[in-house]
TIGU-645264 format. One record per residue (C-alpha): residue number from 1; x, y, z. Coordinates in Angstrom, 1 decimal. Each point is the difference from the previous one (the first is absolute). Layout:
! residues N
[pt NUM; [X; Y; Z]]
...
END
This chain:
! residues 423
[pt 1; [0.0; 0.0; 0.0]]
[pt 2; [1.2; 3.0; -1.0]]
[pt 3; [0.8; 3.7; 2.0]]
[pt 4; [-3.3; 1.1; -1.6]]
[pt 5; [-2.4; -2.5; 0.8]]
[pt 6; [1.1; -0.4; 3.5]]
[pt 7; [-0.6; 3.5; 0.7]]
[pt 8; [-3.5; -0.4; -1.8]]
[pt 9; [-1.0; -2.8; 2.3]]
[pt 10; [1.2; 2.0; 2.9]]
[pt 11; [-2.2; 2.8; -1.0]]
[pt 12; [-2.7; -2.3; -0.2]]
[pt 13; [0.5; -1.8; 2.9]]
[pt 14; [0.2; 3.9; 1.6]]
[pt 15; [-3.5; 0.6; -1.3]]
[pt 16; [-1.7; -2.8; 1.4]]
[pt 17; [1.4; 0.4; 3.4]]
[pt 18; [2.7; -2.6; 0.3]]
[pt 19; [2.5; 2.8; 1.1]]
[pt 20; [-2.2; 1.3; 3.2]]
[pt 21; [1.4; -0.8; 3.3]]
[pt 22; [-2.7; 1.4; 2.8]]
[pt 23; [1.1; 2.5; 2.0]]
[pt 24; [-0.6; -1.6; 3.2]]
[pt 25; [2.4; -3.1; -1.3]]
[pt 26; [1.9; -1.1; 3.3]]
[pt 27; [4.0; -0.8; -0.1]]
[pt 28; [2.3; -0.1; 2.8]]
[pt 29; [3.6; -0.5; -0.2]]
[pt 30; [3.5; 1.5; -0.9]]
[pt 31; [0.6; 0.6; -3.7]]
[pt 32; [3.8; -0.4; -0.6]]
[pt 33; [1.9; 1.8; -3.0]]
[pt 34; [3.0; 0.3; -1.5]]
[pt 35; [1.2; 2.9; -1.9]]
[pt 36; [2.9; 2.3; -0.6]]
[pt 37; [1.0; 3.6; 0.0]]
[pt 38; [-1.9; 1.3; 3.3]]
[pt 39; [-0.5; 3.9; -1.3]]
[pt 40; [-2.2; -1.4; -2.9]]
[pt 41; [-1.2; -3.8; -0.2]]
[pt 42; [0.2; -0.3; 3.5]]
[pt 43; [-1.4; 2.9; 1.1]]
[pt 44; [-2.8; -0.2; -2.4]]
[pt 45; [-1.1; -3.3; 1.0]]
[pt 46; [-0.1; 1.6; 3.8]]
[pt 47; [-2.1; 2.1; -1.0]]
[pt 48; [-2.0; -2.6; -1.5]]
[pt 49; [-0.6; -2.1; 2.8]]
[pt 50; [-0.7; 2.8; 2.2]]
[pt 51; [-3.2; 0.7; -2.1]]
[pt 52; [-0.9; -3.6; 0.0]]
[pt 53; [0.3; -0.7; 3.7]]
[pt 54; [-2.1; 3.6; 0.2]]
[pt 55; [-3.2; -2.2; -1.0]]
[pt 56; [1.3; -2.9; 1.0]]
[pt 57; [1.6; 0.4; 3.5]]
[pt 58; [0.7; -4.0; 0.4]]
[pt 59; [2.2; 0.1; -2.7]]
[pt 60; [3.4; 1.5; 0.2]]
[pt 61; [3.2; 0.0; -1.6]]
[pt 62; [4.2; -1.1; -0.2]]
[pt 63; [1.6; 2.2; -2.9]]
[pt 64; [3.2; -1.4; -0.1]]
[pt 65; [3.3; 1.6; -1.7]]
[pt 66; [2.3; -1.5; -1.8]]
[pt 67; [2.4; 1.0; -2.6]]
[pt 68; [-1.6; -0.9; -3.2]]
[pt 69; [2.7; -2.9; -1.0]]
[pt 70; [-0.8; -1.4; 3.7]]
[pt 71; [-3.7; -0.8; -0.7]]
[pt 72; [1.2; -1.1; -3.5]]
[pt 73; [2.3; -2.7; 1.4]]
[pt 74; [-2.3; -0.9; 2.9]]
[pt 75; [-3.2; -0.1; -2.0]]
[pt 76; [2.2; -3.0; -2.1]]
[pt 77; [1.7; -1.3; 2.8]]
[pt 78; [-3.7; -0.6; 1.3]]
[pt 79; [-1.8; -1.5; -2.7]]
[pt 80; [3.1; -2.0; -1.4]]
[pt 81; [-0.3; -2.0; 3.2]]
[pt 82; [-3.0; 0.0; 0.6]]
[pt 83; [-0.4; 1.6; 3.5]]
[pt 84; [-2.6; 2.3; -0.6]]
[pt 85; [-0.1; 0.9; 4.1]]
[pt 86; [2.5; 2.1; -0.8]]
[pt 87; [-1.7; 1.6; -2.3]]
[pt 88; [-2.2; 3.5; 0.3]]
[pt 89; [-4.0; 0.5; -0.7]]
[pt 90; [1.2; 2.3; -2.6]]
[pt 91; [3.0; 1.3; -2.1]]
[pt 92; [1.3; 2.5; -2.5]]
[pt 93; [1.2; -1.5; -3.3]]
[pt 94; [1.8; 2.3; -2.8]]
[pt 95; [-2.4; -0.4; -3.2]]
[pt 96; [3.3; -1.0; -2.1]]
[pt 97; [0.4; -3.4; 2.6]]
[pt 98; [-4.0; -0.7; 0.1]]
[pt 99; [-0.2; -2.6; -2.5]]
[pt 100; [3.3; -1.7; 1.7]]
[pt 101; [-1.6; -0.5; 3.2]]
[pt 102; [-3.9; -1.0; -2.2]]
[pt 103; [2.0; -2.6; -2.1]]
[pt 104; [2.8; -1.4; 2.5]]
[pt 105; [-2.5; -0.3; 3.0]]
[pt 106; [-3.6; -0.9; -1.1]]
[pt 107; [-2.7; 0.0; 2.6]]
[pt 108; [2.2; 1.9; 2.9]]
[pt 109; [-1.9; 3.4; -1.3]]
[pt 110; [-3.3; 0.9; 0.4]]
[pt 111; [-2.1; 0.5; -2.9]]
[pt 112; [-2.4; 3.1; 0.5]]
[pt 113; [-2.2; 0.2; -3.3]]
[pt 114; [-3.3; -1.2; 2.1]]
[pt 115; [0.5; 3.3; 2.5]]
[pt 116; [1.9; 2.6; -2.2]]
[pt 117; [-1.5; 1.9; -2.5]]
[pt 118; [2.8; 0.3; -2.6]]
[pt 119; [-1.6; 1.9; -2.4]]
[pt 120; [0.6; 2.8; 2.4]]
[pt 121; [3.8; -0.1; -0.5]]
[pt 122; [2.7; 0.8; -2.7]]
[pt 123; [-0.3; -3.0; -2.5]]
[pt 124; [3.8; -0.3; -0.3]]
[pt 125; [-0.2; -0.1; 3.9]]
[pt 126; [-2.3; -3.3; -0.4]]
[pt 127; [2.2; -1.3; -2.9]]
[pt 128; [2.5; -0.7; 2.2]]
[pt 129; [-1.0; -2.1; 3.0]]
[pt 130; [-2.7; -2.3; -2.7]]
[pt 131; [0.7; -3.2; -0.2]]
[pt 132; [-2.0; -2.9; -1.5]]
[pt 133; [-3.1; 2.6; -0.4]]
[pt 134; [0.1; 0.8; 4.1]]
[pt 135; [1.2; 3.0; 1.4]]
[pt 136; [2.0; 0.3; 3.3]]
[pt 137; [1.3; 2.8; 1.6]]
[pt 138; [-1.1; 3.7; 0.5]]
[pt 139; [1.3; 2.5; -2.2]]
[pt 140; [1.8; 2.8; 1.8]]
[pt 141; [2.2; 3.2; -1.1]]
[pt 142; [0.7; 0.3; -3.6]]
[pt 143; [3.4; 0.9; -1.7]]
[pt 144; [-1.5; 1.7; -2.5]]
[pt 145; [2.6; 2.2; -2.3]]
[pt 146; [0.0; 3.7; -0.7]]
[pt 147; [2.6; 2.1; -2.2]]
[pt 148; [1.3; 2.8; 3.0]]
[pt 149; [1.9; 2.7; -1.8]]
[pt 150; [1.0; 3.8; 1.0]]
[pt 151; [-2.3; 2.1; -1.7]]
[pt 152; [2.2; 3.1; 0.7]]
[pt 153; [3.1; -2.2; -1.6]]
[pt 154; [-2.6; -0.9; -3.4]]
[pt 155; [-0.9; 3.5; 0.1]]
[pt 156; [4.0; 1.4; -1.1]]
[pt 157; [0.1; -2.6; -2.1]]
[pt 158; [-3.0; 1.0; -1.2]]
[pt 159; [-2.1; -2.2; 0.2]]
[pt 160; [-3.9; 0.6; 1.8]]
[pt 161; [-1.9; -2.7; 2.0]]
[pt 162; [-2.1; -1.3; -2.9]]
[pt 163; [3.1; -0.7; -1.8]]
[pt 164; [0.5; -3.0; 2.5]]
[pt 165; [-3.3; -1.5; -0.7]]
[pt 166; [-0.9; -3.2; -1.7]]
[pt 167; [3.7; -0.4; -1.5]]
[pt 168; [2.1; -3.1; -0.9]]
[pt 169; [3.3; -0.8; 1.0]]
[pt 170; [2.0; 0.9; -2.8]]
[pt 171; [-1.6; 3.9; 0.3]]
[pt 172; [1.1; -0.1; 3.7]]
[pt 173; [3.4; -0.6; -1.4]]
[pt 174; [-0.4; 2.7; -2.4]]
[pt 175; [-1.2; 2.4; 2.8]]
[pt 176; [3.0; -0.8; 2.5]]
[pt 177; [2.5; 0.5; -2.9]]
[pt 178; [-1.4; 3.4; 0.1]]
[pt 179; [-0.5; 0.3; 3.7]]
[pt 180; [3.7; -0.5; 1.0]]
[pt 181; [1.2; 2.1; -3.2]]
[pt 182; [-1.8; 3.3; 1.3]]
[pt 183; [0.3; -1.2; 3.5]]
[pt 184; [3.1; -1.6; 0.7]]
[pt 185; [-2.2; -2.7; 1.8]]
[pt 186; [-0.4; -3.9; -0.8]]
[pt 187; [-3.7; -1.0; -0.9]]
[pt 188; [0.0; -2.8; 2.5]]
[pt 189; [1.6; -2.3; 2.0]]
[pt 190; [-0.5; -3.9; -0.4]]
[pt 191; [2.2; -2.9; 2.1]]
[pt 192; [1.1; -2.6; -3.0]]
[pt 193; [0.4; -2.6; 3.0]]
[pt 194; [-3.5; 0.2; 0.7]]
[pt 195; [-3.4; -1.4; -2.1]]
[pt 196; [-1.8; 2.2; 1.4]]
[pt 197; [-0.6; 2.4; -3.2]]
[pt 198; [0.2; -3.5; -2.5]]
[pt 199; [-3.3; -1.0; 2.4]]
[pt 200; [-1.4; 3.6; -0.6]]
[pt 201; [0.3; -0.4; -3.6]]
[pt 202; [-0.9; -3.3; -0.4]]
[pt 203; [-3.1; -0.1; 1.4]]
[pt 204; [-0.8; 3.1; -1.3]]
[pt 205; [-0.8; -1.6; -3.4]]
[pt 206; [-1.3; -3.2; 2.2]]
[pt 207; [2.9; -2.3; -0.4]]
[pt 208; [1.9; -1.5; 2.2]]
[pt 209; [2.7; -2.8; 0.4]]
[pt 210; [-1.9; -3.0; -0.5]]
[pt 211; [-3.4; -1.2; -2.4]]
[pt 212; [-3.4; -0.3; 1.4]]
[pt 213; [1.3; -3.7; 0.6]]
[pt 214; [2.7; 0.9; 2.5]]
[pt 215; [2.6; -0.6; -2.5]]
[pt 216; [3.1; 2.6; -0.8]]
[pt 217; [-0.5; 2.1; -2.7]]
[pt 218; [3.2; 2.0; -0.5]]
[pt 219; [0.8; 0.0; -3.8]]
[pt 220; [-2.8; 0.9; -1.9]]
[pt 221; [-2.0; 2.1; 3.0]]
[pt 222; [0.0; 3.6; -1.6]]
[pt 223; [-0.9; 1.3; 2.9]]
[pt 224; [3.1; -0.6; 1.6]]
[pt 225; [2.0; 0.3; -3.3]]
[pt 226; [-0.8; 3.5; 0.1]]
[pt 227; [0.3; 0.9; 3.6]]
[pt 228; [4.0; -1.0; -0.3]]
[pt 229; [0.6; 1.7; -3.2]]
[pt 230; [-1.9; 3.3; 1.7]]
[pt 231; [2.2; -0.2; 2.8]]
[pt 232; [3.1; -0.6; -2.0]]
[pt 233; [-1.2; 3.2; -2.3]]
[pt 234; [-0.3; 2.3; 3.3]]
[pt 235; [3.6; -1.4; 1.4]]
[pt 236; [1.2; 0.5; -3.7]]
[pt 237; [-2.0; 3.6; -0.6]]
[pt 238; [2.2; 1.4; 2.7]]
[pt 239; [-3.6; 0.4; 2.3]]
[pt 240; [0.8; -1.9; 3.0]]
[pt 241; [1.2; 1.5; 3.2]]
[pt 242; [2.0; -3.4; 1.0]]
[pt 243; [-0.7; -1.3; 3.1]]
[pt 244; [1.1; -3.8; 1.8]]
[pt 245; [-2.1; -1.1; 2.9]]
[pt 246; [-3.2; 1.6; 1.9]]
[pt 247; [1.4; 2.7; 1.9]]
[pt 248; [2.1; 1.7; -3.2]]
[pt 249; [-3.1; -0.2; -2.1]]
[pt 250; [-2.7; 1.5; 2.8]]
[pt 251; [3.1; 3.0; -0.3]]
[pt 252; [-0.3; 0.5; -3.3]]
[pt 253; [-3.1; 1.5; -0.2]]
[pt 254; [-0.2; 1.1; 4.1]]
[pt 255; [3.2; 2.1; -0.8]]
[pt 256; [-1.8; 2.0; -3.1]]
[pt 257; [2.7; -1.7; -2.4]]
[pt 258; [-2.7; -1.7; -2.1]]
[pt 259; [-2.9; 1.4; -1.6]]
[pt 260; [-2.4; -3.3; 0.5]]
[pt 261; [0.1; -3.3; 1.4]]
[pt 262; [-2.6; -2.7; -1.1]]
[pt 263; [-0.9; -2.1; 2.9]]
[pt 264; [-3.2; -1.6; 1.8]]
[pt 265; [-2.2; 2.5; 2.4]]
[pt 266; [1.6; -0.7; 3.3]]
[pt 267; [3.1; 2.4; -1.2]]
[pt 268; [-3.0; 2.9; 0.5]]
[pt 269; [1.3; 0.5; 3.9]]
[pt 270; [4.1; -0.1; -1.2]]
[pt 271; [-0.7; 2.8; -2.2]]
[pt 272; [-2.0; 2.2; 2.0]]
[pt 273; [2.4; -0.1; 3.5]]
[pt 274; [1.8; 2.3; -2.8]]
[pt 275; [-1.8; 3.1; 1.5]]
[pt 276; [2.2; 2.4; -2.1]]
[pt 277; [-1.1; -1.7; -3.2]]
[pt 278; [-3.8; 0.7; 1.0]]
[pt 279; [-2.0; 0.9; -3.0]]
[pt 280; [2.6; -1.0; -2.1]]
[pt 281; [-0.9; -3.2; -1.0]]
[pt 282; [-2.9; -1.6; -1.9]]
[pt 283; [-1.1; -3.7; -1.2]]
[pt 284; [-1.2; -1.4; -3.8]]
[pt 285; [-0.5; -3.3; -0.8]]
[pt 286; [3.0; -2.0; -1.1]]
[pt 287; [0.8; 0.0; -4.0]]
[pt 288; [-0.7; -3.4; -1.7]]
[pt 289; [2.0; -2.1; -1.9]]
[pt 290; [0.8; 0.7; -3.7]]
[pt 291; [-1.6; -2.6; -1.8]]
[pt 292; [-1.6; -2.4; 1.9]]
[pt 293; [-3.5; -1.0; -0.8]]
[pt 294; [-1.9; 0.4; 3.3]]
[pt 295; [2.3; 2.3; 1.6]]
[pt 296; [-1.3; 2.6; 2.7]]
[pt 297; [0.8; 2.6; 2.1]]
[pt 298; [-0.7; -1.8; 3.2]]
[pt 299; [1.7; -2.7; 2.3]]
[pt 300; [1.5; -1.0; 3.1]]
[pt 301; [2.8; -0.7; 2.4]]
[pt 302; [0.1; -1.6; 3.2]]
[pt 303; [-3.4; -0.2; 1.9]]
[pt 304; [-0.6; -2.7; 3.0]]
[pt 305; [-3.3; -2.0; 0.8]]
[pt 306; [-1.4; -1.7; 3.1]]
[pt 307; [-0.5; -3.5; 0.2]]
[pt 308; [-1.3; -2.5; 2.6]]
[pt 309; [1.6; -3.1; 1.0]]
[pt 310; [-2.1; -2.8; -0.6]]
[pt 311; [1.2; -1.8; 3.6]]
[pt 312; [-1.8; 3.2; 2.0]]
[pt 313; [-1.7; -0.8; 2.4]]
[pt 314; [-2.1; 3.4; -0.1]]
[pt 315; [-0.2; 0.0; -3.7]]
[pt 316; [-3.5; 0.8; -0.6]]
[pt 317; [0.6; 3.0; 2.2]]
[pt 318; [3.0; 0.9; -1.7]]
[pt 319; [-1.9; -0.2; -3.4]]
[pt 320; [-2.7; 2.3; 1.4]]
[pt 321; [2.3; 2.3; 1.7]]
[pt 322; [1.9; 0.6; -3.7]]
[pt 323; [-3.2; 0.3; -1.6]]
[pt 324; [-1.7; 2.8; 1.9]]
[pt 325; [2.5; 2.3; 0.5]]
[pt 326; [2.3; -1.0; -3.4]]
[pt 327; [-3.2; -0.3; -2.1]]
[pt 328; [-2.4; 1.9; 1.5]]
[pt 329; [1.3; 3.1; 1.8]]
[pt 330; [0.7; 2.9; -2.4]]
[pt 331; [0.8; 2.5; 2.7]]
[pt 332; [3.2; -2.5; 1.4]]
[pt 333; [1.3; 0.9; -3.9]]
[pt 334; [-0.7; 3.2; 0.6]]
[pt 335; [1.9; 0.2; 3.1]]
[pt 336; [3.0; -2.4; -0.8]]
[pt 337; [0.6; 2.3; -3.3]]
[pt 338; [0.3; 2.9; 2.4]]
[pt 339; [2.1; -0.8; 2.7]]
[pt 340; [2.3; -2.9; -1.9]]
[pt 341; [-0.6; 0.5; -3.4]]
[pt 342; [-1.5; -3.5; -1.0]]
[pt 343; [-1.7; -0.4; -3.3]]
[pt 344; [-2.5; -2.9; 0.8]]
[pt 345; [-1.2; -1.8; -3.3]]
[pt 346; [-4.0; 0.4; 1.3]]
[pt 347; [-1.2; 1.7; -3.0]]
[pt 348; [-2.8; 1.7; 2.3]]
[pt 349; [2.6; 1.8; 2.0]]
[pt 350; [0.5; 1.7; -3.3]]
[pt 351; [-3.2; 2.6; 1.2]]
[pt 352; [1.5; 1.2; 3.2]]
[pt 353; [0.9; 2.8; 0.8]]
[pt 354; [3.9; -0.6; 0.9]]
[pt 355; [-0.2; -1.0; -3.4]]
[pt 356; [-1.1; 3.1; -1.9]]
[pt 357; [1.5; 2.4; 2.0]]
[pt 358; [2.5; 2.6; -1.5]]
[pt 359; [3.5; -0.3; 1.0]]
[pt 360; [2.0; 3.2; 0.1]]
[pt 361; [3.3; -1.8; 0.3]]
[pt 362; [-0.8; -1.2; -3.9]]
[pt 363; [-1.9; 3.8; -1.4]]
[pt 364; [-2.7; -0.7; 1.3]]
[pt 365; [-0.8; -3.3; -2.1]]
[pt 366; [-2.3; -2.6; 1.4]]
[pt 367; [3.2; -2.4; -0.4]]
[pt 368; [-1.8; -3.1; 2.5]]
[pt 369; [-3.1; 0.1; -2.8]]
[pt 370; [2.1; -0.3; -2.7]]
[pt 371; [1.8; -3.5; 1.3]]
[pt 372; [-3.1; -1.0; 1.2]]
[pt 373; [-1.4; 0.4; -3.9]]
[pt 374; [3.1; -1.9; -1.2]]
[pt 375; [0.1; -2.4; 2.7]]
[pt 376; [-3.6; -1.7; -2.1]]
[pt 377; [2.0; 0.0; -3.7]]
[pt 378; [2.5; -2.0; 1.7]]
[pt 379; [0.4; -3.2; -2.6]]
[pt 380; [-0.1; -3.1; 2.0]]
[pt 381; [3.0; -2.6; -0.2]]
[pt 382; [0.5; -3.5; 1.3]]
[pt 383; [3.6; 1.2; 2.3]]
[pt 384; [0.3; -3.8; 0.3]]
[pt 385; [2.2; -1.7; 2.6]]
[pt 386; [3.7; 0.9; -1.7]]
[pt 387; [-0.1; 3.8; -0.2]]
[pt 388; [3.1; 0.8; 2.3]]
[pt 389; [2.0; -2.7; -1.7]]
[pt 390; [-1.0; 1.6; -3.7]]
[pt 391; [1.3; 3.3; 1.7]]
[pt 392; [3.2; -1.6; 0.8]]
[pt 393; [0.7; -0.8; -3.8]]
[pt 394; [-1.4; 2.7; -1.4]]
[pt 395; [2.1; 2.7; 2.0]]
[pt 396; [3.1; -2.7; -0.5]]
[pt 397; [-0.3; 0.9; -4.0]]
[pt 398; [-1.5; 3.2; -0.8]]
[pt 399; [3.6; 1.8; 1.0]]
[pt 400; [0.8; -2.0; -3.4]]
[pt 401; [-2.7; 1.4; -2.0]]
[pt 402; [1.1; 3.2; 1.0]]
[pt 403; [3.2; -0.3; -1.2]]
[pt 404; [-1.2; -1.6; -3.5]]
[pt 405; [-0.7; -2.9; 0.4]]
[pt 406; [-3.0; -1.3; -3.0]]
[pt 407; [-3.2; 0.1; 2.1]]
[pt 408; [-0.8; -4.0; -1.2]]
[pt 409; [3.3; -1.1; 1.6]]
[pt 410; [-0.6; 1.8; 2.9]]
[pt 411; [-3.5; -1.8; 0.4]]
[pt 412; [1.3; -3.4; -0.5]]
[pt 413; [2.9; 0.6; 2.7]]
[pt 414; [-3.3; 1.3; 2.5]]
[pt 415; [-1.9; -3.5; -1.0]]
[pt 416; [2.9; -2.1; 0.4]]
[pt 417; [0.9; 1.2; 3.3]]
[pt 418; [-3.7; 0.1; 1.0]]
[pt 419; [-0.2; -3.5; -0.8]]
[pt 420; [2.9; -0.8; 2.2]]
[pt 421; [-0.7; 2.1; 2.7]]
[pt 422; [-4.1; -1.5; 0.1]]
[pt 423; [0.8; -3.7; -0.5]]
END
């Protein structure tokens, strides 16, 4: 069953009731998650639970902190061996690892179709926890990608905000040949040791690594053709503030020596603890690959879901608990976008006011509305279960490209260590 008809049946199972949980439903126990980060996921989910157990006092709540590569390795340590004691009620999963933990360890998740009404989310945000027509998980923040560029740079180049509208990759590269001419300042700034911008790209145009089979499609996937040759024509073009590892690249555009950076939303709160650069800055969608039939101006990177463990002992409550607050309560959007920044992927958030307020830092723009409009034309991909190993090989050779090597060559040296990295 496809993306589209589960979210059908969902809607219709919605309609005739299947989703209402009474309000007087009685739980009692201690829900148990794991997270990471504690001034966003963590702190988010606090304030979750503290509006659950507000109508549902018997209920309360362990929000544990780990670093994220700490629930990674316990969340597999656990269901490899089977001791699913040690296990939480609930836990944060990356989307790009989703379909690892779906695949590797069937039945230890949850499924949530019969309570969640999915039509209510981000369809790429469903994509990615499907498997075998049922859905699991709830979808949570979004890292739904925006162009960030200095108007007041673009303006002495000159260059005016509807110039940055609605353009493809190869204009970008035309623009930032221009920028740093009348400028003396690099276009952007992009880490080659990082996939981050191939993912951007990539899905984009709705491709990604593998087939709708799970199997690698490296060769002839012209979605990810043309995301290495763009990025070797913005190294090449001269565009590229250079940058190696997270903290260089955050400077790059924090330090006013680049005139954009291309990432997911969550950079929003980076950019603006720049209080000198206030009103400086403004956002368009990302250009779209030259080329590619089905390419856009939307996508993604990163974005984390909840999931509960199959083994919990309070996981009906847990299901409820994510349902009416993560599905249900427009006004925790509202007030997780203000105070941390967190683009949920409920599409009904979309109407609050958080949402459409102007923000002064960015002219004035209602720059929350606009991500929240591209978060919907986000194409949905499979991410599969092998996306950080495909990173690894495709970081490991597009140095190469850059340096001339053919484009076909390169892709076959990506595939062939893909296939030994996966086997």
């Amino acid at each position: 069953m496809d993306t589209h008809s589960v979210l059908k049946r969902a809607k219709a199972a919605a309609l005739s009731g299947a989703f209402m949980m009474t309000a007087t439903t009685a739980f009692a126990g201690e829900i148990t998650v794991w997270c990471w980060d504690p001034n966003f996921n963590v702190a988010i989910m606090e304030e979750a639970g503290a509006l659950y157990t507000a109508e549902h006092p018997d209920t309360t709540f362990n929000v544990v902190d780990f670093a994220k590569l700490d629930v990674e390795q316990k969340l597999q340590t656990a269901l490899a061996s089977g001791t699913t004691s040690a296990l939480p009620d609930i836990v944060l999963i990356e989307d790009y690892g989703a379909q690892k933990y779906l695949q590797s360890f069937p039945g230890s998740f949850a499924p949530m179709d019969d309570v969640v009404d999915y039509s209510k989310f981000a369809p790429y945000k469903v994509e990615l926890m499907t498997l075998d027509g049922k859905v699991y998980g709830m979808p949570f923040d979004s890292g739904v990608t925006g162009l960030y560029y200095r108007k007041d740079y673009l303006e002495e180049a000159g260059f005016k905000p509807e110039d940055m509208e609605g353009i493809t990759w190869d204009r970008f590269i035309e623009i930032g040949k221009q920028v740093e001419e009348k400028t003396g300042h690099k276009m952007t700034s992009i880490d080659l040791n990082d996939g981050g911008m191939t993912r951007i790209m990539m899905q984009s145009a709705g491709g990604w690594y593998f087939d709708e089979n799970g199997d690698l499609d490296i060769v002839d996937n012209p979605a990810l053709k043309a995301a290495l040759e763009t990025q070797a024509k913005m190294a090449n073009a001269g565009i590229l503030y250079p940058a190696t590892g997270w903290a260089n690249y955050v400077n790059a555009f924090t330090s006013g020596n680049t005139a954009s950076v291309i990432t997911g939303v969550w950079i929003t709160g980076t950019i603006k603890a720049q209080e000198d650069q206030s009103g400086k800055w403004r956002v368009a969608p990302i250009p779209s690959l030259d080329g590619v039939d089905g390419a856009t101006h939307a996508s993604n990177l990163g974005g984390s879901s909840w999931y509960v463990l199959s083994s919990s002992d309070v996981k009906d409550e847990a299901i409820d608990f994510l349902n009416e607050i993560y599905a249900n309560d427009v006004d925790f959007y509202q007030k997780i976008l203000t105070e941390r920044g967190a683009v949920g992927s409920l599409l009904a958030a979309r109407d609050g006011a958080a949402y459409q307020a102007a923000d002064p830092y960015f002219g004035g723009e209602e720059v929350w509305q606009q991500f929240s409009d591209w978060l919907n034309e986000i194409p949905a991909v499979d991410y599969g279960i092998f996306t950080n190993e495909l990173d690894t090989a495709v970081t490991a050779n597009l140095r190469s490209l850059v340096d001339g090597k053919p484009i076909d060559e390169v892709l076959k040296a990506i595939e062939q260590q893909a296939k030994y990295q996966i086997q």
